[in-house]
C-alpha positions as CSV (number, residue, x, y, z in Angstrom):
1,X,-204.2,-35.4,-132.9
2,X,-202.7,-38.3,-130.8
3,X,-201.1,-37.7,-127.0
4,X,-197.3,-37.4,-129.1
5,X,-198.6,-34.5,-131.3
6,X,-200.8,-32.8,-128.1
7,X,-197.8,-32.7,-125.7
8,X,-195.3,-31.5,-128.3
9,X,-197.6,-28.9,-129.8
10,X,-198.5,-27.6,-126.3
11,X,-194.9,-28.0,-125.1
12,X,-193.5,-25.6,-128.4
13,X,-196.6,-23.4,-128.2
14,X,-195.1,-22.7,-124.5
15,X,-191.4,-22.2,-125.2
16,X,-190.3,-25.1,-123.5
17,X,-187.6,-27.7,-123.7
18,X,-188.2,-31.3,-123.1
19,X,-185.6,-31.0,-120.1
20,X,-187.9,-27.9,-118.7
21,X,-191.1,-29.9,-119.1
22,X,-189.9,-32.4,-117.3
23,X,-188.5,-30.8,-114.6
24,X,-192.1,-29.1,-114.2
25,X,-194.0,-32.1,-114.2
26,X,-191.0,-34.2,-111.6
27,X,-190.4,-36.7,-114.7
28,X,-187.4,-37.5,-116.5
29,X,-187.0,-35.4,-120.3
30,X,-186.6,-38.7,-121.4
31,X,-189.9,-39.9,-120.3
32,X,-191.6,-36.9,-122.5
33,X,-188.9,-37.6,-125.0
34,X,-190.7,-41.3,-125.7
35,X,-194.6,-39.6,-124.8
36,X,-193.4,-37.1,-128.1
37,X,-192.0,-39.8,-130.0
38,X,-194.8,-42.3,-129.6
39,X,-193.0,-45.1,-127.8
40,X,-195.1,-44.7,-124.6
41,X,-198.8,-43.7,-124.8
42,X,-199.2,-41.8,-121.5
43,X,-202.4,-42.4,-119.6
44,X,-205.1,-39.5,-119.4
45,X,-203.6,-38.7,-115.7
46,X,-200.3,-38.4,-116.9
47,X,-201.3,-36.4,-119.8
48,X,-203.2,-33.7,-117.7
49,X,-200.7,-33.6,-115.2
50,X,-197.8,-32.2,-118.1
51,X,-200.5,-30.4,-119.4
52,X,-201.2,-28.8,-116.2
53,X,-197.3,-28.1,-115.7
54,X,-197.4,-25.9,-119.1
55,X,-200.4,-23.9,-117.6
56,X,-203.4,-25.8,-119.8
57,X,-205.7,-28.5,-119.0
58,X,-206.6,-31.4,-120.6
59,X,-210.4,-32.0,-121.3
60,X,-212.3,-34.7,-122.6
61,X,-215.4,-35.3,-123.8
62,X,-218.1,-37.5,-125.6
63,X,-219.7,-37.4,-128.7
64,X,-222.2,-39.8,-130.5
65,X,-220.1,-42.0,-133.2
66,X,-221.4,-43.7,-136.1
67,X,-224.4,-46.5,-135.5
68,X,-222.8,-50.0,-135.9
69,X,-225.2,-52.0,-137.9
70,X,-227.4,-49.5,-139.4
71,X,-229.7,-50.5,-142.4
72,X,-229.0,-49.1,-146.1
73,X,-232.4,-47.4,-146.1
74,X,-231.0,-45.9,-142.7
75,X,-227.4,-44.5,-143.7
76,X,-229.4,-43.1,-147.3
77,X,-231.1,-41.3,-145.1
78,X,-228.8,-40.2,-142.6
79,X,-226.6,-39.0,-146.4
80,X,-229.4,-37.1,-147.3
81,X,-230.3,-35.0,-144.2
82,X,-226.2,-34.1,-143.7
83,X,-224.8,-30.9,-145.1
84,X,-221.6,-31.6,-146.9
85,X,-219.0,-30.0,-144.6
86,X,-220.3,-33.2,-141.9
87,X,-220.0,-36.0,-144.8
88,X,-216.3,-35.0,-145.5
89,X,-215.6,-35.5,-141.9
90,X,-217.0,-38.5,-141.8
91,X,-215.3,-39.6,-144.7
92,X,-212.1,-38.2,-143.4
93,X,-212.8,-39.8,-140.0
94,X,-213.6,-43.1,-141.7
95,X,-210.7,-43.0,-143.5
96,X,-207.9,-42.6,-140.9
97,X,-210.0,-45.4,-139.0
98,X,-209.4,-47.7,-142.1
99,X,-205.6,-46.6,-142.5
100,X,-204.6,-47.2,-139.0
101,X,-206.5,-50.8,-139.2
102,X,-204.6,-51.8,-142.2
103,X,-201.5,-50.7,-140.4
104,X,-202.5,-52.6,-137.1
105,X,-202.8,-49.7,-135.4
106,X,-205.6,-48.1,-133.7
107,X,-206.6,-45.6,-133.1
């Protein structure tokens, strides 16, 4: 989910307008008209501050990605000691990685 979708979703989930959102957080409802419609990508202040405004909170965290550079003998391995629910999401990870490079986009 990208900051457009997390803003929106959180904003219907809550029952709110754009214009109410806005007024909440002291912006403009066209401000979080552009955050929803992906013109602007909102830094991670911004994002907890309308977050914070609906009565949520943003959190972030860190999780170990895919080794760059890992041998063939290495990734066989790492295959073979996965269960199969974690190889479709890295798969499914892999692919939206792929899709939004061939779209110049990332992620």
């Amino acid at each position: 989910m990208n900051a457009a979708e997390l803003i929106r979703a959180t904003r219907r989930r809550n029952g709110l307008s754009q214009a109410s959102l806005a007024r909440r957080s002291q912006t403009s409802q066209r401000h979080i008209s552009r955050i929803e419609g992906g013109d602007v990508s909102p830094s991670v202040d911004t994002l907890g501050r309308l977050l914070r405004a609906m009565g949520e909170r943003l959190e972030l965290a860190a999780v170990p990605g895919p080794r760059a550079n890992a041998s063939t003998t290495e990734l066989r391995a790492a295959v073979e000691n996965s269960r199969p629910g974690e190889r479709f999401a890295e798969v499914a990870e892999l692919s939206e990685l792929l899709t939004s490079v061939r779209r110049g986009q990332p992620r």
